[in-house]
FIKOLZA-1660 file (N, C-alpha, C; in steps of 0.1 Angstrom, whole numbers, plus 5000, padded with zeros to 4 digits):
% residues 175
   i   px   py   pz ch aa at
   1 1646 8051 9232  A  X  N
   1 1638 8044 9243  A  X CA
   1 1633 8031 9237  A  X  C
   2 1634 8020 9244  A  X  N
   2 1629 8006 9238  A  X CA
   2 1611 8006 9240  A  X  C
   3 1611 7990 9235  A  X  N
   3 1595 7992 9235  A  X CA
   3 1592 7990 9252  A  X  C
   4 1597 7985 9258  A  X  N
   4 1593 7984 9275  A  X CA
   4 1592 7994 9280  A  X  C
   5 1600 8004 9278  A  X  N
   5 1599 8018 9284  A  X CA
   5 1589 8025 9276  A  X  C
   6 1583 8025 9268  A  X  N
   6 1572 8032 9263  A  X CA
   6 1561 8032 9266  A  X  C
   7 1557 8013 9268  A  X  N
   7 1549 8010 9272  A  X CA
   7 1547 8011 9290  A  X  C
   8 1555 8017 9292  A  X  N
   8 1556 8019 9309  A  X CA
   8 1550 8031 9309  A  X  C
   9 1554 8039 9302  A  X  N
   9 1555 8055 9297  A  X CA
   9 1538 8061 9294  A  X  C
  10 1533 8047 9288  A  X  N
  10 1519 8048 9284  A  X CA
  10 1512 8046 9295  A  X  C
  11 1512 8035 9299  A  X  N
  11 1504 8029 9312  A  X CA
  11 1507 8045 9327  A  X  C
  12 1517 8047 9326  A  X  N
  12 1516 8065 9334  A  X CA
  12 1511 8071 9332  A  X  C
  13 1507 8075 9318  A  X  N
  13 1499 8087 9310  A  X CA
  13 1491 8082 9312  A  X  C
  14 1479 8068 9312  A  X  N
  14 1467 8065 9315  A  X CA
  14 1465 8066 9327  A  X  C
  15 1473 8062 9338  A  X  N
  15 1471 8062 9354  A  X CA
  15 1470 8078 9360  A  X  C
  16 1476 8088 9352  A  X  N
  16 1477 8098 9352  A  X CA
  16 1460 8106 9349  A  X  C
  17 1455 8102 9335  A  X  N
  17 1447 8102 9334  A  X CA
  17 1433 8098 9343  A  X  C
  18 1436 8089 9350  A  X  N
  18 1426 8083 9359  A  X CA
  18 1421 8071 9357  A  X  C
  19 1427 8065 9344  A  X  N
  19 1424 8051 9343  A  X CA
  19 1430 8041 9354  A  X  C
  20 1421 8036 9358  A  X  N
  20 1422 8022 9372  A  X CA
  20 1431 8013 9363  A  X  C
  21 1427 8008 9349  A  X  N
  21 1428 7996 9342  A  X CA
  21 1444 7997 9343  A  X  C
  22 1447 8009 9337  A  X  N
  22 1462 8009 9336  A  X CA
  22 1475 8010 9345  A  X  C
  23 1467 8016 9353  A  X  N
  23 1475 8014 9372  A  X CA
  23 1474 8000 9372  A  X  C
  24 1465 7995 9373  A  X  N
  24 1465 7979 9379  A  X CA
  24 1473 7968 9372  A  X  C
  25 1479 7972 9357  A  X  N
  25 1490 7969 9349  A  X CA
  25 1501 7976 9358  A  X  C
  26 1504 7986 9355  A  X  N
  26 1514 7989 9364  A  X CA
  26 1515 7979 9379  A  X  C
  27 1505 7983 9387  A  X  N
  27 1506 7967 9396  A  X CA
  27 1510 7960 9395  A  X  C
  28 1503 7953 9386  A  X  N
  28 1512 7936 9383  A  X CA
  28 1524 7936 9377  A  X  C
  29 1529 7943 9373  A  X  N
  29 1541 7944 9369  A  X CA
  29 1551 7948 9378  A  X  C
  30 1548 7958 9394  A  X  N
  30 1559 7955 9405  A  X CA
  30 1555 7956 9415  A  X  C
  31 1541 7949 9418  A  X  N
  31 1540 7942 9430  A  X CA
  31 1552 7932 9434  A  X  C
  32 1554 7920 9430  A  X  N
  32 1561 7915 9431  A  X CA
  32 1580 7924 9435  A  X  C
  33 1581 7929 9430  A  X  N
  33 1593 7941 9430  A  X CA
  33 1591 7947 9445  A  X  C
  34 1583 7951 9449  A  X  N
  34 1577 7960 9464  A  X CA
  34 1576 7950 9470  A  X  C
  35 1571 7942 9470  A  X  N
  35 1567 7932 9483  A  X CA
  35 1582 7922 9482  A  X  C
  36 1593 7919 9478  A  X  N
  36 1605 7913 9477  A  X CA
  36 1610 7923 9491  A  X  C
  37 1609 7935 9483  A  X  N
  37 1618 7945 9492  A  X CA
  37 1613 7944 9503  A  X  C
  38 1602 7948 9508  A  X  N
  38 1596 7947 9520  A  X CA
  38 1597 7935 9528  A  X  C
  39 1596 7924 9518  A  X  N
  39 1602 7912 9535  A  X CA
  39 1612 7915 9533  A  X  C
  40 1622 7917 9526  A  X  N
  40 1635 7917 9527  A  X CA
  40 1636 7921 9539  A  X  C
  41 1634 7939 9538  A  X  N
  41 1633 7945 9548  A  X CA
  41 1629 7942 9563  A  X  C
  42 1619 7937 9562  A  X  N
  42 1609 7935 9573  A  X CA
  42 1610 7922 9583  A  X  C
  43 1617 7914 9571  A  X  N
  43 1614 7897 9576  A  X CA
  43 1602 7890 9582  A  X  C
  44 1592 7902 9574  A  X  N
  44 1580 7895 9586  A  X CA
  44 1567 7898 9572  A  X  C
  45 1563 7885 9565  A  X  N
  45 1551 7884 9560  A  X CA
  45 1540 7896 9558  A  X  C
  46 1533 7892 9566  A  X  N
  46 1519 7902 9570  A  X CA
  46 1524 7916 9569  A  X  C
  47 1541 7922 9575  A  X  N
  47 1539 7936 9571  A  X CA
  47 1544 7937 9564  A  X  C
  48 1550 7930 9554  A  X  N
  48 1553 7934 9537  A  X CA
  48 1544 7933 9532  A  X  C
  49 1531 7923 9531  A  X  N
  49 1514 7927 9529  A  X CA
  49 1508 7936 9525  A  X  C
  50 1509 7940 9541  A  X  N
  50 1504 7953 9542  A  X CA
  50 1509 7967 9538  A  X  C
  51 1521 7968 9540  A  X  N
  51 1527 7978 9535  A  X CA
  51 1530 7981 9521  A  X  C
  52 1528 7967 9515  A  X  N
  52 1530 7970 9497  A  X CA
  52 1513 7971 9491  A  X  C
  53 1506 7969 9498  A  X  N
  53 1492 7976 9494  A  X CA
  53 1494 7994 9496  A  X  C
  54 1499 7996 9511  A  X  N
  54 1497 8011 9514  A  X CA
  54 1508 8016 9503  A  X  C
  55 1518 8010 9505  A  X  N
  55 1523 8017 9492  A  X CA
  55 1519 8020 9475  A  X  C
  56 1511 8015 9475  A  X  N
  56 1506 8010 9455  A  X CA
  56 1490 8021 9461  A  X  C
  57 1486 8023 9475  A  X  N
  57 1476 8035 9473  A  X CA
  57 1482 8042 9475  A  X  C
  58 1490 8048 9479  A  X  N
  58 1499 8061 9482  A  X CA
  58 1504 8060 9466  A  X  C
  59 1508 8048 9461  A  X  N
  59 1514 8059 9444  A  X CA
  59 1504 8061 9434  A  X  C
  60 1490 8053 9438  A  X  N
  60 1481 8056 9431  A  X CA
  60 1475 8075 9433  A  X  C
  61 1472 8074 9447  A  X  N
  61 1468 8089 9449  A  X CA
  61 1479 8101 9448  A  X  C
  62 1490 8094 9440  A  X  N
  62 1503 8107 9438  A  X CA
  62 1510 8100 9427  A  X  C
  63 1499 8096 9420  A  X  N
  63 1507 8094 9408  A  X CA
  63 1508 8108 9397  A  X  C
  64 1506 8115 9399  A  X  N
  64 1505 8126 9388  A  X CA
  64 1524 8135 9394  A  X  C
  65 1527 8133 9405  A  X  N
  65 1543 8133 9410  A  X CA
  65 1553 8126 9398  A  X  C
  66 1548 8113 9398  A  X  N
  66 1556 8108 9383  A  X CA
  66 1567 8113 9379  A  X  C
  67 1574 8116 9377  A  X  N
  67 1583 8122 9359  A  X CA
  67 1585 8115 9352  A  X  C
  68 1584 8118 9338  A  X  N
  68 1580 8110 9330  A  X CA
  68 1601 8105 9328  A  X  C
  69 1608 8111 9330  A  X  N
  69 1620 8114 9324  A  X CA
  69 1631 8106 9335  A  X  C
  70 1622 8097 9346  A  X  N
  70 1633 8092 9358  A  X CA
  70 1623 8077 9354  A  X  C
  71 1632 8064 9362  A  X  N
  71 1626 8050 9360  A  X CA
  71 1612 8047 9373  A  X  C
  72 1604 8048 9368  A  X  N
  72 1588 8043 9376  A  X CA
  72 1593 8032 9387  A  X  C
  73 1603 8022 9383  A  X  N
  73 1601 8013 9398  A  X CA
  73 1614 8024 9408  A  X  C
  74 1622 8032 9407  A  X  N
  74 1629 8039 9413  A  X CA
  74 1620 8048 9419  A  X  C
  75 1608 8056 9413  A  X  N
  75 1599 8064 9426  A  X CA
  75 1592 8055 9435  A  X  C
  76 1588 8041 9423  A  X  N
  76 1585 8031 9438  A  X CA
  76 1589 8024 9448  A  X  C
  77 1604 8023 9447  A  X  N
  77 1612 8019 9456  A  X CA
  77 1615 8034 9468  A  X  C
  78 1612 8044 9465  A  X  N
  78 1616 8054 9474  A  X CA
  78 1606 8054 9480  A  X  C
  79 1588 8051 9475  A  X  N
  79 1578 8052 9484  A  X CA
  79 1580 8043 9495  A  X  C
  80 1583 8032 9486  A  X  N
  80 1588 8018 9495  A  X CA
  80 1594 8020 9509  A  X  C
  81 1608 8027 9505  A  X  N
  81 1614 8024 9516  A  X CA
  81 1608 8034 9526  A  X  C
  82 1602 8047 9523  A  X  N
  82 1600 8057 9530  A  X CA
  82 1586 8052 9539  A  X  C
  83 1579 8042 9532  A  X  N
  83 1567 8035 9542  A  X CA
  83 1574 8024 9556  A  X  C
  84 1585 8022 9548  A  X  N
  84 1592 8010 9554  A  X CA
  84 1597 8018 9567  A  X  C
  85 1602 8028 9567  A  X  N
  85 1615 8036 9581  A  X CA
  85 1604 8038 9585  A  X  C
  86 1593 8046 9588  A  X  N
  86 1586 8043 9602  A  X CA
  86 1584 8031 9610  A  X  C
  87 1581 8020 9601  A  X  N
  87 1579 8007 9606  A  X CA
  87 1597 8000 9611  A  X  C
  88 1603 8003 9604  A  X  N
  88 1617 8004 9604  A  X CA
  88 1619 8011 9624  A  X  C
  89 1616 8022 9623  A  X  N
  89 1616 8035 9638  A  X CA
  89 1609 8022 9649  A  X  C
  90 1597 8018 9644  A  X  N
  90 1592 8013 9657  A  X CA
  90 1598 8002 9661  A  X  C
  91 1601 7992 9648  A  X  N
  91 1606 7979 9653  A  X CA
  91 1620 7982 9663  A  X  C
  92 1626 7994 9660  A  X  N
  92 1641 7995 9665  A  X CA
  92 1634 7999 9685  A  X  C
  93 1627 8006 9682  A  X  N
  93 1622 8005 9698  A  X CA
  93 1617 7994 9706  A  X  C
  94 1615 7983 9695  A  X  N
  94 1606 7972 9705  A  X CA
  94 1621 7963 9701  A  X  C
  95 1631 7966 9699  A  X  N
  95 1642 7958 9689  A  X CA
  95 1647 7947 9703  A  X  C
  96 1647 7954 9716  A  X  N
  96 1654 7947 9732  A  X CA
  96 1647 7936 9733  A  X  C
  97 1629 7936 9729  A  X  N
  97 1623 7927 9734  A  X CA
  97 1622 7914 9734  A  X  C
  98 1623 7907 9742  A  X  N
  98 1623 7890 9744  A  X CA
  98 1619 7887 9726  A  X  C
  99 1625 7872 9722  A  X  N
  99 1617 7868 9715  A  X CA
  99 1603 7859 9720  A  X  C
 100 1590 7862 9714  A  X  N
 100 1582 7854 9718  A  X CA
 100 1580 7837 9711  A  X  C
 101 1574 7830 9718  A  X  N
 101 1570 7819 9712  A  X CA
 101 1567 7818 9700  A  X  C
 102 1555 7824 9697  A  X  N
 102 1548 7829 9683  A  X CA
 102 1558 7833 9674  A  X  C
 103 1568 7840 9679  A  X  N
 103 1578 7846 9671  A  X CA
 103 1587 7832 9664  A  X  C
 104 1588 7828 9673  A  X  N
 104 1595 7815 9670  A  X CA
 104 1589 7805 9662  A  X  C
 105 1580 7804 9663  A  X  N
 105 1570 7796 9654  A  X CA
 105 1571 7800 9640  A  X  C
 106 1563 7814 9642  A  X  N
 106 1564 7824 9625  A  X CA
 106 1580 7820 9620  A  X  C
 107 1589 7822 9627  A  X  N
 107 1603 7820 9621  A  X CA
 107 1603 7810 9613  A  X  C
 108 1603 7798 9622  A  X  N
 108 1603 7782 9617  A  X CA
 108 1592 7782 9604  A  X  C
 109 1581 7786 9605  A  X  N
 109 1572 7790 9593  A  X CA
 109 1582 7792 9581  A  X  C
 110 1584 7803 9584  A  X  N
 110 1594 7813 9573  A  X CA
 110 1603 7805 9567  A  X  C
 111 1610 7801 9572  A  X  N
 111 1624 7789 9568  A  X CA
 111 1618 7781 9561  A  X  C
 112 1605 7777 9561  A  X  N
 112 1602 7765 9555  A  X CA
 112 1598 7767 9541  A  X  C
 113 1592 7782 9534  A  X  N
 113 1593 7784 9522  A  X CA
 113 1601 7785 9517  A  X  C
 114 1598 7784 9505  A  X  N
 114 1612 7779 9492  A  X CA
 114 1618 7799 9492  A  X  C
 115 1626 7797 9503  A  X  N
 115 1637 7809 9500  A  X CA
 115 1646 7812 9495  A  X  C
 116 1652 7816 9491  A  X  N
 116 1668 7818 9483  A  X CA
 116 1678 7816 9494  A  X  C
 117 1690 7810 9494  A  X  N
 117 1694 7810 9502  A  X CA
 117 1699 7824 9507  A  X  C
 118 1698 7837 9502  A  X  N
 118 1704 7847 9501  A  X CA
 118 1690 7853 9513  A  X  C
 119 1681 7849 9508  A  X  N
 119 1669 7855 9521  A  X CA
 119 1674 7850 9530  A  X  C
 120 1674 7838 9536  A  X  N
 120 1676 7830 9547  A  X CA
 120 1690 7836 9554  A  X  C
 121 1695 7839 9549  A  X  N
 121 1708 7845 9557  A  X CA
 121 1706 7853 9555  A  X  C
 122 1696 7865 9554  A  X  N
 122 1691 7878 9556  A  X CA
 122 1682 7877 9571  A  X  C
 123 1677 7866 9572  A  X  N
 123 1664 7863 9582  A  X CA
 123 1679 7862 9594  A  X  C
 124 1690 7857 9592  A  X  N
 124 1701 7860 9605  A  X CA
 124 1703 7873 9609  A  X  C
 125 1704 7881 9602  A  X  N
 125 1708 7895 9607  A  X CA
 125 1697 7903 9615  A  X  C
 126 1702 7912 9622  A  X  N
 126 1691 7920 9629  A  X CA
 126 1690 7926 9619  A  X  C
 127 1678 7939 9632  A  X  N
 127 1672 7948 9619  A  X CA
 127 1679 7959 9613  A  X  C
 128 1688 7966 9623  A  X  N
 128 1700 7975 9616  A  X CA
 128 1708 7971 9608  A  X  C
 129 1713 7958 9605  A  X  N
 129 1723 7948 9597  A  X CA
 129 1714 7948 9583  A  X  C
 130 1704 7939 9586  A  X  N
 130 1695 7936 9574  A  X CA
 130 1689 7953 9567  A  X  C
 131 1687 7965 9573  A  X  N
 131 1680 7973 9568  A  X CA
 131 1693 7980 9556  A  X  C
 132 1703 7981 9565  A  X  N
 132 1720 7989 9557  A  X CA
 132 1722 7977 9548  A  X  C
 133 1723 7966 9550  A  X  N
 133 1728 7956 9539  A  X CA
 133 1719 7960 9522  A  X  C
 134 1711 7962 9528  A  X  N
 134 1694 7964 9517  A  X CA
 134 1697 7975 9510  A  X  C
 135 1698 7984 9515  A  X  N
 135 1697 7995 9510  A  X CA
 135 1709 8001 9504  A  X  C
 136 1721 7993 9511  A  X  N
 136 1732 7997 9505  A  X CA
 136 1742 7989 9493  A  X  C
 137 1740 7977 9500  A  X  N
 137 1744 7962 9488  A  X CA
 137 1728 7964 9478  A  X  C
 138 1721 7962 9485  A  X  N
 138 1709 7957 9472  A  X CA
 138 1704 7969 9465  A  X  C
 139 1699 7978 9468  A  X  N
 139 1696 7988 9463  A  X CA
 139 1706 8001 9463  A  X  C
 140 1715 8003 9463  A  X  N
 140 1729 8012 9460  A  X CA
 140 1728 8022 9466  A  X  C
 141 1722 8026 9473  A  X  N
 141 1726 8035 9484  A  X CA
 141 1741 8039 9488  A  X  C
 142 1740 8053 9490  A  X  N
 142 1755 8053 9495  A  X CA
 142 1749 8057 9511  A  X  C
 143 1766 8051 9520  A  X  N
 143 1760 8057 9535  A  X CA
 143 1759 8068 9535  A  X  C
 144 1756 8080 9530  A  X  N
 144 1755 8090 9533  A  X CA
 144 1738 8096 9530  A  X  C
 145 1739 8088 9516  A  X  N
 145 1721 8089 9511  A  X CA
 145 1713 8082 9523  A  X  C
 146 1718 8070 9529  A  X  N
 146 1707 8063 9540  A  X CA
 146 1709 8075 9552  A  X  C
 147 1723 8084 9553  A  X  N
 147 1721 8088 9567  A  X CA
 147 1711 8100 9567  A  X  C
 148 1709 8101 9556  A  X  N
 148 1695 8115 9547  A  X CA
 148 1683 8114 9556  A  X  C
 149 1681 8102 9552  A  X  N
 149 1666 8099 9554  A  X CA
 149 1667 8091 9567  A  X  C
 150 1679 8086 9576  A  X  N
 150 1678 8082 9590  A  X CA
 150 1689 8090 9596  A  X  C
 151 1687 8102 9596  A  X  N
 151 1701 8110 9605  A  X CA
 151 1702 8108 9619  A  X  C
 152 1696 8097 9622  A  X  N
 152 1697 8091 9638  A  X CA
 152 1704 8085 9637  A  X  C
 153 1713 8080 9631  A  X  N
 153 1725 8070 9623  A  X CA
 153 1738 8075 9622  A  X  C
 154 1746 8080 9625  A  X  N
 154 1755 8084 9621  A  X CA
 154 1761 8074 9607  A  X  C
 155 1766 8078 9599  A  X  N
 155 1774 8072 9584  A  X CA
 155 1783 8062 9589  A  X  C
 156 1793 8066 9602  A  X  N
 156 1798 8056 9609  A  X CA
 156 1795 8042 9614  A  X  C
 157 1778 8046 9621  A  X  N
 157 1771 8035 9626  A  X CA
 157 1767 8032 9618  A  X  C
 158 1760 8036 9604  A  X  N
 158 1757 8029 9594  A  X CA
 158 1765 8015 9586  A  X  C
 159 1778 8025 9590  A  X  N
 159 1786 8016 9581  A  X CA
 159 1794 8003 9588  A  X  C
 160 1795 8004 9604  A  X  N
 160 1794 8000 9610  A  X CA
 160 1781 7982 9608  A  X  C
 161 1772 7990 9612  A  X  N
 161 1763 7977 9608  A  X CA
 161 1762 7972 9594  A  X  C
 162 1766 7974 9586  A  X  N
 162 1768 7974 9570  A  X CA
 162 1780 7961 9575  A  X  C
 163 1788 7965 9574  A  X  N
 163 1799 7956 9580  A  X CA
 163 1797 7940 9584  A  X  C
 164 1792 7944 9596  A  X  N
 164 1788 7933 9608  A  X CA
 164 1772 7923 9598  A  X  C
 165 1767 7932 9593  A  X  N
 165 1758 7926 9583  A  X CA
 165 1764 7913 9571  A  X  C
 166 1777 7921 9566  A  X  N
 166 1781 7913 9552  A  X CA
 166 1789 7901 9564  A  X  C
 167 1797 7904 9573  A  X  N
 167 1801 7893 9579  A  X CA
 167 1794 7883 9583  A  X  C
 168 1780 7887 9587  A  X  N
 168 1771 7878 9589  A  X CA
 168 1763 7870 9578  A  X  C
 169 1765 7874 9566  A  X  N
 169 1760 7869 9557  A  X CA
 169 1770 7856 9553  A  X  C
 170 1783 7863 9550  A  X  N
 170 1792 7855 9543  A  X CA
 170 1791 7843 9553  A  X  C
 171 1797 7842 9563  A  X  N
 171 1795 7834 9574  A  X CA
 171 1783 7818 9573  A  X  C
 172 1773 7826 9571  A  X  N
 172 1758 7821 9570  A  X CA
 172 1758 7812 9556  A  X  C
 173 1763 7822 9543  A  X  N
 173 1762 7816 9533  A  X CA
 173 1776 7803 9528  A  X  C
 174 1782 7805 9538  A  X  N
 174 1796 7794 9535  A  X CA
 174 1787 7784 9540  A  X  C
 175 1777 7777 9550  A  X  N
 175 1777 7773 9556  A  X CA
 175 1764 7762 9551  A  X  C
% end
């Protein structure tokens, strides 16, 4: 085990313990990690915000869940996404709806921060394209593990929008 993993190893045993000090190390070290994913996810500021706070109290009040013997930002990526599919569920219900003005604005907003170009041609895809590309290009998911946790998906339609996703990316990023 290197020295990074020990001192990860340690900072859990203290958070475990009940030390604040050493959670809030652990924080700084993958806030940044959670909140990437979440706009990834999200494309929308304020609820990657918000959602990577509720996530970091959700692993604070179940940190003793841990194993010490799997990688720490991997149970926080599963909190992650698992806060994300509800928010994920509602946006797909309001998914028909007009774009609004505001919407359009916040967009133009968005484009204007120093993005990767790899975000910005993320901000093209809808939300079924962008959520399968994520989970399955960025974080290795296979379709079958996403159709686990969204079995309102068929692996088909999964892989379907997976598809239609990379085409829209390549597209975007030649460009």
């Amino acid at each position: 085990m290197d020295e990074n993993n020990k001192y990860i190893q340690n900072l859990i045993e203290g958070s475990k313990k009940g030390n604040v000090r050493t959670y809030y190390q652990l924080v700084s070290m993958y806030i940044d990690n959670v909140f990437t994913l979440l706009f990834r996810l999200s494309n929308d500021q304020a609820v990657a915000l918000d959602l990577t706070k509720e996530v970091f109290l959700f692993a604070w009040k179940n940190i003793q869940q841990v194993r010490m013997n799997s990688a720490f930002i991997s149970w926080m990526h599963g909190i992650t996404i698992h806060f994300y599919l509800a928010t994920f569920r509602e946006r797909l219900k309001n998914d028909s709806k007009p774009v609004t003005k505001e919407a359009k604005i916040e967009h133009r907003h968005m484009t204007q921060l120093r993005l990767s170009s790899f975000d910005v041609a993320l901000q093209s895809l809808d939300i079924k394209e962008r959520f399968m590309l994520i989970l399955i290009d960025v974080k290795k998911y296979t379709p079958s593990e996403v159709n686990e946790f969204l079995p309102e998906f068929p692996v088909s339609e999964i892989k379907l929008h997976l598809h239609s996703g990379r085409a829209k990316m390549a597209e975007t990023l030649r460009k």
